[in-house]
C-alpha positions in Angstrom: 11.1 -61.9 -5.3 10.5 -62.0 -1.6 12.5 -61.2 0.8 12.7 -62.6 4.4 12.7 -60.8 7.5 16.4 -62.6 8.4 17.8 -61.7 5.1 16.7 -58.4 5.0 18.0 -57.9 8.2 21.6 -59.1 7.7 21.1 -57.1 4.5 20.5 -53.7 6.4 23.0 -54.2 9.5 25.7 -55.2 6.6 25.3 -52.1 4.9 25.1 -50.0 8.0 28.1 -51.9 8.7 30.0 -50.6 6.0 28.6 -47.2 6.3 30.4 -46.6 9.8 33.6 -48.1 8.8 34.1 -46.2 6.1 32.9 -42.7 7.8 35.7 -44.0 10.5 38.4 -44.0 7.9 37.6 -41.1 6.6 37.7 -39.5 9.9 41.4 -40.8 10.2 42.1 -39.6 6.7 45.3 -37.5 6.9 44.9 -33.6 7.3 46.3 -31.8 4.1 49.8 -30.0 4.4 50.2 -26.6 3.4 53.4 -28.0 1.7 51.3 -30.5 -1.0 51.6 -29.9 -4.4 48.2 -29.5 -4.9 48.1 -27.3 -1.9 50.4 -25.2 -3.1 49.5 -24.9 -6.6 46.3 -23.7 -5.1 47.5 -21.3 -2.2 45.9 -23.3 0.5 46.5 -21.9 3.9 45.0 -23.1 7.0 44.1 -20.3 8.3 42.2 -18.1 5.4 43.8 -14.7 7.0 47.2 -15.7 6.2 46.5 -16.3 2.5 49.2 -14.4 0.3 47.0 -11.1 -0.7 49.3 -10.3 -3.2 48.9 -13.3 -5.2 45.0 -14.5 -4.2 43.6 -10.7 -3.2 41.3 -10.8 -5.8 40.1 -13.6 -5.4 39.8 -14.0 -1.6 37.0 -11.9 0.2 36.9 -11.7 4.1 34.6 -14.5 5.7 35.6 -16.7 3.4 37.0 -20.2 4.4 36.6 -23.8 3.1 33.5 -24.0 6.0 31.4 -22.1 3.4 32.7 -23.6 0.5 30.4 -25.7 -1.9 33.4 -27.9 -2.7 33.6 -28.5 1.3 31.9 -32.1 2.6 32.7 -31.5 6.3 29.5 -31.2 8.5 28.9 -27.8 10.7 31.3 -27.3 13.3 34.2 -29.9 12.2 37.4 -29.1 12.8 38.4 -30.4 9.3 36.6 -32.2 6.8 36.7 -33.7 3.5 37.3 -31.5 -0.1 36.6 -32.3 -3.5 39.8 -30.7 -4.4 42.2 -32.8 -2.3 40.6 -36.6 -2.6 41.2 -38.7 0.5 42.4 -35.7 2.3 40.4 -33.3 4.8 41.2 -29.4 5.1 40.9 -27.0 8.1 37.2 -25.7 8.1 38.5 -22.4 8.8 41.4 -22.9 6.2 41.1 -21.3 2.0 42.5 -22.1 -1.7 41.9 -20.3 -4.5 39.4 -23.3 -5.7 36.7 -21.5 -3.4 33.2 -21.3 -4.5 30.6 -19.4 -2.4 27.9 -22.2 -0.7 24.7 -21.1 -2.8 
């Protein structure tokens, strides 16, 4: 089938469209709360330094933060951004869970 110029261009801006909108929501997505239940079930802090060593010691290991994660969407230098773990939600770039896995 061939397409014409016109509808391939209402095409493309409609989809481009869509692409900004949603990248806006997401950047007004709420921040997750160190009180959530997910949060909490996962130690999330933050502010990886203040993670409870006792409990996530060995687990955690210095320089690690949800920046570096592979489970971390955000892009470089994002205050917060998007987590697999907590859908529709964004975390602290410089924040940690116990979910973390190494970026490979």
């Amino acid at each position: 089938m061939k397409q014409s110029r016109r509808t391939f261009l209402i095409t493309s801006l409609g989809a481009a469209s869509a692409l900004a909108l949603s990248r806006q929501a997401f950047a007004d997505a709420p921040h997750v709360s160190e009180s959530d239940p997910t949060a909490v079930a996962l130690g999330y802090k933050e502010d990886a330094t203040k993670i409870d060593k006792a409990k996530y010691g060995s687990k955690y290991v210095a320089g690690s933060m949800c920046s570096n994660c592979s489970l971390y969407s955000g892009k470089a230098g994002d205050a917060f951004g998007p987590c697999a773990l907590f859908g529709g939600k964004q975390v602290n770039s410089k924040g940690w869970c116990s979910g973390y896995t190494k970026k490979a």
